[in-house]
N, C-alpha and C positions, 0 to 999 in steps of 0.2 A: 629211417625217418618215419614211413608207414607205420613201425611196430613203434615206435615211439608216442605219436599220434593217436593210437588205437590206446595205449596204455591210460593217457590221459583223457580220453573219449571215458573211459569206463570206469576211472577214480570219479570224476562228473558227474555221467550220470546211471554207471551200472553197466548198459552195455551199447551198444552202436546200433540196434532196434531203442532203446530208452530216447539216445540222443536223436535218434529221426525223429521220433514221435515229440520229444522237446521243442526241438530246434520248427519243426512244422508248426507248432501250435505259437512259439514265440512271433512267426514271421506273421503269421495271423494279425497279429496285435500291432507288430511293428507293421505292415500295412496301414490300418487303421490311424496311429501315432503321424506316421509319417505324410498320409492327407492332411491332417488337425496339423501340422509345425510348417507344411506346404501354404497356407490360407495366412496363416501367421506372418512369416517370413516375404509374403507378397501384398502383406496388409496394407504399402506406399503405393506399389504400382497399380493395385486395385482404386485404392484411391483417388489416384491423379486419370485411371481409364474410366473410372463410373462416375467423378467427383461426387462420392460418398466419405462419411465424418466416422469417426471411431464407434460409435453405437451399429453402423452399418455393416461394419466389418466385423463387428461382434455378434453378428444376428446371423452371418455366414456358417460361424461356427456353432451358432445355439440351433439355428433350424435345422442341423444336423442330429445335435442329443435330443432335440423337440421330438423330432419323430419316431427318434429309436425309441425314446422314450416307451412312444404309443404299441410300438412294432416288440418289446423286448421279451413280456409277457406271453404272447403268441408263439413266439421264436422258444421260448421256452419251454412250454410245453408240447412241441415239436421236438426240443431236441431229447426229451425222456419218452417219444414215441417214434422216431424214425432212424434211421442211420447218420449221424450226426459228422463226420467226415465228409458224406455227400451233399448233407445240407451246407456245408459251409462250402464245399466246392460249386454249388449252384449261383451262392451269392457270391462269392469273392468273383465270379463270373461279370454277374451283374454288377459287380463293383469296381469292375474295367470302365465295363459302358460306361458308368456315372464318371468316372475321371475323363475321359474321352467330352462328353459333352459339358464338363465344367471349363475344361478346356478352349472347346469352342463359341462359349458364351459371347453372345454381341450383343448383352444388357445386364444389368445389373439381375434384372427380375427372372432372366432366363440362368444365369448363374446360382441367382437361389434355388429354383426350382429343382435342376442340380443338385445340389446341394440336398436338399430332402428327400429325393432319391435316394440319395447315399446311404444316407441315414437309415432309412427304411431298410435296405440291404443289409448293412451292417450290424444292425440288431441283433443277427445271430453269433454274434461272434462270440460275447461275454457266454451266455448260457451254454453252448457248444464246447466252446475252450474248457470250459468249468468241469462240467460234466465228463472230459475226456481225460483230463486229469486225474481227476479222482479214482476213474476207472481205469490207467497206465499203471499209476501207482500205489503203493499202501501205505498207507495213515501217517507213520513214522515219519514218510520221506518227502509228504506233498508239499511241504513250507517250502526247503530248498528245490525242488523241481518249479513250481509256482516263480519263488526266486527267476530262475531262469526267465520263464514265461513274461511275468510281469516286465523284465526285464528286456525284452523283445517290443514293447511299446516303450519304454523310455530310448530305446534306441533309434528304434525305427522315428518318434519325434524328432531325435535327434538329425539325425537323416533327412530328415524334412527337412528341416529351419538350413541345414548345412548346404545340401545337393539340392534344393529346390530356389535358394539362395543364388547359389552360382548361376546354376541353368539360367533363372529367371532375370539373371544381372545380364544377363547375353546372350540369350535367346529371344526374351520376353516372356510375361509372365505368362501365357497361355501353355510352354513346354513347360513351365514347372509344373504344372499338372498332370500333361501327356506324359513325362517322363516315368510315372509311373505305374504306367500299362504294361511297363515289363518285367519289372516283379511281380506285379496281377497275372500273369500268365505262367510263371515259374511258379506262385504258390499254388496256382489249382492244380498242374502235374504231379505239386508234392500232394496236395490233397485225396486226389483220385486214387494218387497208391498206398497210402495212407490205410493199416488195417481197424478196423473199425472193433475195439474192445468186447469181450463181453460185459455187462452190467452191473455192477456189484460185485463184480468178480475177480479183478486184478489177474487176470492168466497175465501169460510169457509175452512179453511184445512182440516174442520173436515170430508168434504167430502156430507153433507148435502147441499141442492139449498139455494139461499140466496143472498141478495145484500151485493155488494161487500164494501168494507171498501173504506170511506171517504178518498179522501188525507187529507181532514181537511186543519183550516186558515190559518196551517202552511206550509203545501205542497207550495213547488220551482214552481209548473205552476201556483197556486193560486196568488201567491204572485208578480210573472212576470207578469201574467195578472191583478193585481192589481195596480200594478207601470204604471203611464197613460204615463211615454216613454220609454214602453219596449212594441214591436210589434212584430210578428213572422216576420221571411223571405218569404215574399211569395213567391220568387221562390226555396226554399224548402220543401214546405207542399206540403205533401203527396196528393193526389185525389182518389187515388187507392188502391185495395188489392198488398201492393207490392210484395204479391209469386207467382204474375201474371206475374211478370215481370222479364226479362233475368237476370240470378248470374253478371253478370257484369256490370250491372245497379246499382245492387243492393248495390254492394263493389262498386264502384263511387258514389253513394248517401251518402254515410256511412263515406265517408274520405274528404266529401265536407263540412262537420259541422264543421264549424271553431273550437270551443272547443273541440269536439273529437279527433281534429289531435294533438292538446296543450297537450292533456289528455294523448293519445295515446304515442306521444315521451318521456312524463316526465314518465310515467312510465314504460316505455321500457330500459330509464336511471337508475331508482330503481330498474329495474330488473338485468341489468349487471353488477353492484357492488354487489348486494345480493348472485350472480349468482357464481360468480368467489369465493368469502369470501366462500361462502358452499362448492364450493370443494377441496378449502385449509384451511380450519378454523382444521380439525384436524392435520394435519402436521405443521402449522404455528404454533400452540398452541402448541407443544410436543416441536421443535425446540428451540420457541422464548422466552416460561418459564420454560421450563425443565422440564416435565411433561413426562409423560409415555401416550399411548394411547390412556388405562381406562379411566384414570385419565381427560387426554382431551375431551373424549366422554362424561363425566359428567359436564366437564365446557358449555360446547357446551347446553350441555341440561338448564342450570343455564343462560345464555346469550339467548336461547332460547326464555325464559320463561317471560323474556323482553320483548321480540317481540309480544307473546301471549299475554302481558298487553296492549302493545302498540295498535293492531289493537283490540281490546276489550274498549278500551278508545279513540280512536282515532274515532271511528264509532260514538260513544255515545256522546261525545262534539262536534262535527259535527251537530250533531242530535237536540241537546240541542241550538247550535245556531242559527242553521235553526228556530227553534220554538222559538227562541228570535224575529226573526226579520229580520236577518243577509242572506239575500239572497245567495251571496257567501259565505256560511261558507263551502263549501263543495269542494270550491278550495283555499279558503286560509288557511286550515289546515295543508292540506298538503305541501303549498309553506312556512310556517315558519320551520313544523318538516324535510323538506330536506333540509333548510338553518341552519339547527342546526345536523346535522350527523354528516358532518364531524371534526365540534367544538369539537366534541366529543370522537370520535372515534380516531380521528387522532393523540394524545396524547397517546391514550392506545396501536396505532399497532406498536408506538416509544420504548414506556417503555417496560422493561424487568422484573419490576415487577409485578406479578400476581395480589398480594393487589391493587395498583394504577390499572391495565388495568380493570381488572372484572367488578367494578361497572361504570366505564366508557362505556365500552362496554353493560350491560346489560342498561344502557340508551340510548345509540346511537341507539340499536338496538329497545329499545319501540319506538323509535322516528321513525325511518325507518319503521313498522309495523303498526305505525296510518297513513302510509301515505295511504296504501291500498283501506280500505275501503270507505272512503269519495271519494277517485279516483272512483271509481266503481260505486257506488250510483250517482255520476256526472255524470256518461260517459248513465246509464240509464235514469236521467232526459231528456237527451239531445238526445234522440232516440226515435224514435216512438214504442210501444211495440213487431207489429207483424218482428220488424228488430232488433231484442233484441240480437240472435244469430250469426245473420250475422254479425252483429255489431262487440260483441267480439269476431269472429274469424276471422276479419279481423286485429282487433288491437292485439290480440294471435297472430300474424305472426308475426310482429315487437318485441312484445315480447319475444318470443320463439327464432329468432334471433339473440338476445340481451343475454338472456340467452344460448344459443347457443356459442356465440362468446368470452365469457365470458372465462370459465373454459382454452380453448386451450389457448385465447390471453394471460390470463395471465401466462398459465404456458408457451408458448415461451418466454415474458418478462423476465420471474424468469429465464430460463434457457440462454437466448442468450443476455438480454441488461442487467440488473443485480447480474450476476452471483455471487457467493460468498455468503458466511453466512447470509448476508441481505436482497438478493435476495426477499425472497416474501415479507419483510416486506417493502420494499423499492416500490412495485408492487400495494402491496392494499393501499399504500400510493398516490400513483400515480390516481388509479383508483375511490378517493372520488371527483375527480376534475367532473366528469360528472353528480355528483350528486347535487354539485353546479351548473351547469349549468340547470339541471332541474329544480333546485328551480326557478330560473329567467325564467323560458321556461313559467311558472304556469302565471307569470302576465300580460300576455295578456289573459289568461281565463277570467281572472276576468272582465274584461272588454266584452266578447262575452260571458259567461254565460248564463245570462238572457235571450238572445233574441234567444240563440239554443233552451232554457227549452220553452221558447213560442210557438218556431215551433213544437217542438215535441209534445206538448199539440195542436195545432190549426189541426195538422197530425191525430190524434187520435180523437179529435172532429170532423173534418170534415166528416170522417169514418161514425158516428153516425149520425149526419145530415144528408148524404146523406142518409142515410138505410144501411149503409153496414158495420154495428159494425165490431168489428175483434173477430174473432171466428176462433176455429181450426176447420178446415176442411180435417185436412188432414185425418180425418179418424183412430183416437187417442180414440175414445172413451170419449173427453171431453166434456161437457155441453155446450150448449149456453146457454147464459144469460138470466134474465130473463125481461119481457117488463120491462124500467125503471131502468133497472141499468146501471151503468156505464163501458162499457166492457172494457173501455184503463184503466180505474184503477182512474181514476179524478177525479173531485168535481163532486158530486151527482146534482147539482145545474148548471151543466154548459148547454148552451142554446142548445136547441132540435130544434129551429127553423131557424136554418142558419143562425143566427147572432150573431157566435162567431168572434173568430181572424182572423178565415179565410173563405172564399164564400165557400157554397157546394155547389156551382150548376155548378162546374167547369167551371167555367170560370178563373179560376188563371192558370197561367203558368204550365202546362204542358207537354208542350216540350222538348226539348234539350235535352242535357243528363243525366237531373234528373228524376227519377220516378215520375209518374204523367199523 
């Protein structure tokens, strides 16, 4: 049975160091999920304990993304400067505590406060994850691994709405929150042993020296640099160690890549419909098919479980096309499945019957969930690796945001411009409209793809041609590389002698107000 289990451990994900370091980084997120589907799922009992109205209880979950918001940036550029395993085992610490004292809230304003706590904490999470990803794995394979990742918060919500449901139906709502002090304490043991990658450099998870894994014929720089009119930008390649250079350089470099801003708004767009639906999807559902609760917190878990298919298949045929050939296959995944949500969707938040909404819903929702990962796996093509963090926690701000803005807006809509029995269903009706507009935001990626994925490859080559591979330095305990490997994670085959995409003998543009 073991050797059974071990077989499929490593069709998944490679090998049984890949899956710890997966499966760690997913529980991270599903953490996260599963506080945000906990506040959801106890959206009534909160209500009838604080006598507070749907805007209140959507301000619960917005002064959460409010503060990450403010905290993401910072966290980000932390985690391209310190040991980023530890940083997340420090907060996920602290973000026991914060569930602990949400828990024992004996006011409304003492429960928020809470609440922003969290937030603050959790801020490392997105740029941390991000960042440790991309350095686990290589280019080829980060969709489907991501896939998984992503997937570890649609569950973990899931988990919430389901397990904080029960608990809170018969305990009271205050163990729905304690109950989850004990995964808090099981993810930080994972964390702590958790080895901490080199930089740029995809070695062996297994923790032994070794050259790093090929992007192979298929890798997005490979193939950019194959295509004889696709060229980097040279006035965005890199010249320099950029943790040499000012945070505010650094976040202006980062929002200057034409496809990352594309990247960035569309899914800042998927995030505020996703955002709003979790923290009325259990009162929507109890109201709108006459359901009880329980009963709700298990559908929730069943339309989940979609979503879990979705970014699990959504990574993987991403992945699959790329290795076709298909250069953007990793922004045009995602521009058909958010032009097919609300096809979907929009019929089941209409209907009143449960049979018709359900498998509606759990489609819209795999469709909304493959959008994830292939976003992600893009947004790191297109960055150079030692700016991996900063990257996503700059784009974590807009995000967070978005989620943020999400829960309150829509419950003022529900309560002051749609009042009445239809109110929310008439709200998230309303709010698919921005997810069509993302799908259309995606098609000018397609078009700047290629030539961000070049710079980012010529950013990372140059590094090595001049001598100045990217290595942590900051005193992490990571390895350098060793002579002859690839430290940005590239073809093993890329030129050593200054005659890549871009001059290392700086003389390219580095002035202005790009790094360089």
């Amino acid at each position: 049975m073991s050797g059974s289990l071990r077989k499929r451990t490593e069709r998944l994900f490679g090998d049984r160091a890949a899956a710890r370091s997966v499966l760690t980084m997913a529980s991270v997120l599903a953490l996260d999920g599963a506080d945000k589907g906990t506040v959801s799922a106890m959206a009534g009992p909160l209500q009838d304990a604080f006598d507070i109205g749907y805007a209140a209880i959507g301000l619960l979950v917005s002064v959460v993304a409010f503060v990450g918001a403010a905290c993401t940036v910072p966290f980000g550029l932390l985690a391209d400067r310190v040991p980023r395993t530890r940083l997340l085992a420090v907060t996920a610490t602290l973000w026991g505590l914060a569930m602990l004292a949400s828990g024992a809230a004996v006011s409304y304003g003492w429960l928020l406060v809470s609440r922003a706590f969290l937030g603050a904490v959790t801020a490392s999470s997105g740029p941390a994850v991000n960042s440790l990803v991309g350095d686990f794995f290589p280019a080829r394979r980060r969709a489907r691994m991501l896939g998984f990742v992503v997937g570890g918060e649609l569950f973990g919500t899931a988990l919430g709405f389901a397990i904080s449901g029960v608990v809170g139906s018969t305990l009271g709502w205050r163990y729905a929150f304690w109950w989850l002090v004990l995964p808090t304490v099981a993810l930080v043991w994972a964390l702590v042993r958790l080895p901490e990658p080199a930089r740029g450099g995809q070695q062996g998870l297994s923790g032994h020296s070794g050259a790093p894994d090929d992007e192979g014929p298929t890798g997005p720089a490979r193939q950019a640099r194959a295509r004889a009119d696709v060229a980097p930008d040279e006035r965005l390649v890199l010249r320099t160690d950029p943790r040499t250079l000012p945070p505010w350089r650094l976040v202006l470099y980062v929002v200057r890549i034409p496809t990352n801003v594309v990247l960035i708004v569309a899914s800042a767009l998927g995030y505020f419909f996703f955002a709003g639906l979790r923290a009325f999807a259990t009162v929507f559902t109890t109201d709108q098919y006459g359901v009880s609760t329980s009963v709700a917190g298990s559908l929730v878990l069943v339309v989940a479980a979609g979503g879990v298919a979705g970014v699990l298949l959504g990574g993987r045929f991403a992945d699959r096309l790329l290795e076709s050939g298909y250069l953007n296959a990793r922004i045009l995944v995602p521009v058909v499945c958010l032009l097919g949500v609300p096809l979907l969707v929009a019929p089941a938040l209409h209907t009143t019957s449960l049979a018709v909404a359900l498998p509606l819903l759990v489609a819209g929702t795999a469709l909304l969930g493959a959008v994830n990962p292939p976003l992600d796996a893009a947004r790191l093509d297109i960055v150079p690796p030692l700016l991996w963090g900063t990257a996503e926690g700059t784009r974590t701000v807009l995000r967070t945001l978005s989620e943020a803005m999400a829960p309150t807006l829509f419950g003022f809509v529900a309560d002051h411009v749609f009042a009445g029995r239809h109110a929310l269903e008439y709200t998230l009706l309303l709010a698919l409209l921005p997810l069509l507009a993302a799908s259309l935001l995606g098609l000018p990626a397609l078009r700047t793809y290629p030539r961000d994925v070049a710079t980012a490859d010529a950013s990372a080559r140059t590094a090595a041609d001049s001598g100045r591979a990217p290595h942590d330095g900051s005193g992490d305990g990571a390895r350098r590389e060793r002579p002859g490997s690839t430290p940005h994670g590239g073809s093993r085959d890329a030129p050593r002698d200054g005659s890549g995409d871009a001059p290392g003998d700086g003389s390219g543009p580095g002035g202005g107000d790009q790094p360089g």
